[in-house]
N, C-alpha and C positions, 0 to 999 in steps of 0.2 A: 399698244402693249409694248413693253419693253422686255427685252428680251436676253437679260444681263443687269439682273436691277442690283447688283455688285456698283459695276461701273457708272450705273446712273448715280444709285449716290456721290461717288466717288466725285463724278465731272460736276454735278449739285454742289458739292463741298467748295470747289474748287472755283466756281466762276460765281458764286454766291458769297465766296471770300473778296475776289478781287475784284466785284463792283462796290462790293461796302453795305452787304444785306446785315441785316439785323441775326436773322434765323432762318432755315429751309424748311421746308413741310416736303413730305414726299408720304408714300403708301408706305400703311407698315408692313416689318415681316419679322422673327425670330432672328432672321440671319442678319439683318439691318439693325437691331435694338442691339445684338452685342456686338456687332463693327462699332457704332456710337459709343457705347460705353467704355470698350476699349479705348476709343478715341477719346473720351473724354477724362480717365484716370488719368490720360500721359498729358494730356492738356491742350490737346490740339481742337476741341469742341467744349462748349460748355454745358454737358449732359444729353439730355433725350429724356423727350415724354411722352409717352402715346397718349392723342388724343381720338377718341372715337374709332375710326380705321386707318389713323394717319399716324405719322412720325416726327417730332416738331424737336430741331436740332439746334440750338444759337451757337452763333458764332462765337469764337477769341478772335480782341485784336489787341495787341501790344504797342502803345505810342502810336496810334493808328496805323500801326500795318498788319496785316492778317496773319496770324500766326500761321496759316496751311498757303505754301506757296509753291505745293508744285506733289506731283501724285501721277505712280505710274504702276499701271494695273499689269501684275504679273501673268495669273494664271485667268485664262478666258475660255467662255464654252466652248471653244474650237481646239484649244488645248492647253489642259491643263498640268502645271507643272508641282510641282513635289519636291520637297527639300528634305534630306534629313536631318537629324540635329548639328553633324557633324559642316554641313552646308548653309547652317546659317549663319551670317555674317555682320556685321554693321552698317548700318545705311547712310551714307556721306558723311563717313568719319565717326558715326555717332552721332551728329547733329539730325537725324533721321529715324524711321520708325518703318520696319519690314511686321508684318499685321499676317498672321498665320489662323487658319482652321485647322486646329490637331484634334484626335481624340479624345482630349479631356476640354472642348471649346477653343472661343477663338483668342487668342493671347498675343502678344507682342513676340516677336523673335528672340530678346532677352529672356523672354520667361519659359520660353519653349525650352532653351539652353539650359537654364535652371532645373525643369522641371525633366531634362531628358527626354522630350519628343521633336518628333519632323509632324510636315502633316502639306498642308497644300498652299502653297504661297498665295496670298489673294492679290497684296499690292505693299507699294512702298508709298510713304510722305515724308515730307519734309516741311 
């Protein structure tokens, strides 16, 4: 059992990029279908589909390199951090992606700013 299936996706994504997978399968969950999705408008995934009780994610890769090259999980169940609107920031210049749960869902940092919330930082990618 896993016990932070935030981070399992996440390291999934991540070493599933840099061997040169096709797509990840993992157990589905509410809070995993809109990580994906988010992840997939900004184009760092190519969608999500639940199949049966799974979660089936394909990859992007760009001139064969993996568009997801590196992911660092913010807020973890031993403790969890919180941002306000005011403390969200840009992720390596811009070239990166800070991935929030606020109150209105889970959203990019850009859109939190837009939309005027904070809420719980989950992780950063690049």
């Amino acid at each position: 059992m896993v016990n932070d299936p935030v981070s399992d996706l996440l390291v999934r994504l991540q070493n599933a990029s840099r061997v040169g997978k096709t797509a990840i399968s993992l157990p589905y969950s509410q809070m995993k279908m809109a990580i994906a999705e988010v992840l997939a408008k900004e184009g760092y995934v190519g969608g999500a589909d639940k199949k049966n009780y799974s979660l089936v994610i394909p990859l992007v890769y760009k001139s064969g390199q993996p568009v997801i090259t590196g992911v660092k999980r913010i807020s973890k169940p031993s403790r969890r951090m919180y941002m306000g609107v005011r403390d969200v920031h840009p992720v390596k210049r811009g070239h990166g992606l800070l991935v929030l749960s606020t109150p209105k869902g889970v959203m990019t940092g850009a859109q939190a700013r837009q939309e005027r919330v904070g809420g719980e930082a989950l992780f950063e990618i690049w």
